[in-house]
C-alpha positions in Angstrom: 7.8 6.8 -19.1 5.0 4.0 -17.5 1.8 5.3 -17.0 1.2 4.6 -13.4 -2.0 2.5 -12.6 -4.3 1.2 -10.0 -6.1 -1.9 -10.1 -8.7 -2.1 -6.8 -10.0 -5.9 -5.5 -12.3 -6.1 -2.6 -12.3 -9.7 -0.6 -14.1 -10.0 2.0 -13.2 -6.5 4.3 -9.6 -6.4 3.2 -8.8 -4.6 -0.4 -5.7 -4.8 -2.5 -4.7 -2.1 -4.5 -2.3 -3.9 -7.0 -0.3 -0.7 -8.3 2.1 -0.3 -11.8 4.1 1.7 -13.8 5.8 5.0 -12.4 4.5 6.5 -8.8 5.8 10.3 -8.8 4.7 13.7 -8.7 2.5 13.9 -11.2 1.0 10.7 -10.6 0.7 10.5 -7.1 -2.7 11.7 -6.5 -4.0 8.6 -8.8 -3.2 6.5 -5.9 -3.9 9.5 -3.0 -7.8 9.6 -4.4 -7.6 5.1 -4.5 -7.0 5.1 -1.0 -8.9 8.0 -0.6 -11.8 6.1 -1.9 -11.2 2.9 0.3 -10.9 5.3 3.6 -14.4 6.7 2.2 -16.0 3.4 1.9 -15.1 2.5 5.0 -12.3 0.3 3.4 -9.3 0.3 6.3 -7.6 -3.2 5.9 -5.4 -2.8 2.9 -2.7 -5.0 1.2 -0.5 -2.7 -1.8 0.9 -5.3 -4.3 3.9 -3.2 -5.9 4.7 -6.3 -8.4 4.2 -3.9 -11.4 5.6 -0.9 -9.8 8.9 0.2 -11.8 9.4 3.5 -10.3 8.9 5.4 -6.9 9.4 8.9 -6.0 9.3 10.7 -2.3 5.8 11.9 -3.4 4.8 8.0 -3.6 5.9 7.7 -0.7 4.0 10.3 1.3 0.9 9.1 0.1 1.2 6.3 2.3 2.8 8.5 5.5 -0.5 10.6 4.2 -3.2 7.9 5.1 -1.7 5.6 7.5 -2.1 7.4 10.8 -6.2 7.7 10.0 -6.3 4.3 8.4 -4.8 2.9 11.8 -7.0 5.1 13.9 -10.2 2.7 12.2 -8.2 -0.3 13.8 -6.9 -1.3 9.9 -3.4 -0.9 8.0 -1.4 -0.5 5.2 0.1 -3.8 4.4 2.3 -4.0 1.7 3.8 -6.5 -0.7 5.3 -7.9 -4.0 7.8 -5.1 -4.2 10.9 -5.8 -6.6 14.6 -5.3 -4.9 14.5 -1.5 -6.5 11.3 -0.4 -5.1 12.8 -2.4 -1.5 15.9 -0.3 -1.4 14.0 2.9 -1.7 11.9 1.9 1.4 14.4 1.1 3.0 16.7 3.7 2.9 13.7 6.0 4.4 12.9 3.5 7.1 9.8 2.4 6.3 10.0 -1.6 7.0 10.1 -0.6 10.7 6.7 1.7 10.1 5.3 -0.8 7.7 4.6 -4.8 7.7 6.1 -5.7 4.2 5.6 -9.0 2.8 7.1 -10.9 -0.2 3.3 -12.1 -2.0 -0.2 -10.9 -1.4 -0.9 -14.0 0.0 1.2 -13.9 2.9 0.1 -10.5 3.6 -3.4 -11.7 3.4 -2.5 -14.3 6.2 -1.3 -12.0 8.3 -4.5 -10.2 8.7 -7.0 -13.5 8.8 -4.6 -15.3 10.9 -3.7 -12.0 13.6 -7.4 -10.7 13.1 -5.5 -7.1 13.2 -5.6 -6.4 16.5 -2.5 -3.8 15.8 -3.0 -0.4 15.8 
């Protein structure tokens, strides 16, 4: 099995959290104490680049249900991105495109909040 990591880059007030590896169980509260960290720092626009990601379990998953209503709350979001077909299909299947903006690069994601100024809440 991947090790799952977590690689954190700050631009400007938006952060990306490029993640890898297998997201389960045991590894979800790696990425639970991430975004804890970006919530702490006052860190609420967030792009998640799954490029890397092989593997993704329900407890992934409820990380992000975990976080997004207070991240939204602080007028930011959870955008997400770079995800393969796999990782897609699981989101999916549990509805999350309609909860969720989910972009093909980081870069388009990264448009989305300069050019919208994230008014959304």
């Amino acid at each position: 099995m991947q090790e799952f990591k977590v690689n954190r880059i700050d631009k400007d007030d938006l952060s990306i959290l490029k993640i890898g590896g297998f997201l389960d169980a045991h590894t979800a509260p790696n990425l639970e104490k991430a975004i804890q960290n970006l919530v702490d720092d006052g860190r609420y626009k967030i792009i998640v680049s799954f490029a890397d990601l092989s593997y993704i379990s329900s407890a992934g998953l409820g990380v992000f249900m975990g976080f997004i209503e207070q991240i939204r709350s602080h007028g930011g979001d959870i955008k997400m991105s770079n995800m393969t077909p796999k990782i897609y299909r699981v989101f999916d299947l549990l509805g999350f495109p309609t909860l969720y903006d989910i972009f093909d690069d980081e870069a388009e994601a990264y448009d989305k909040y300069w050019s919208t100024g994230e008014k959304e809440a």
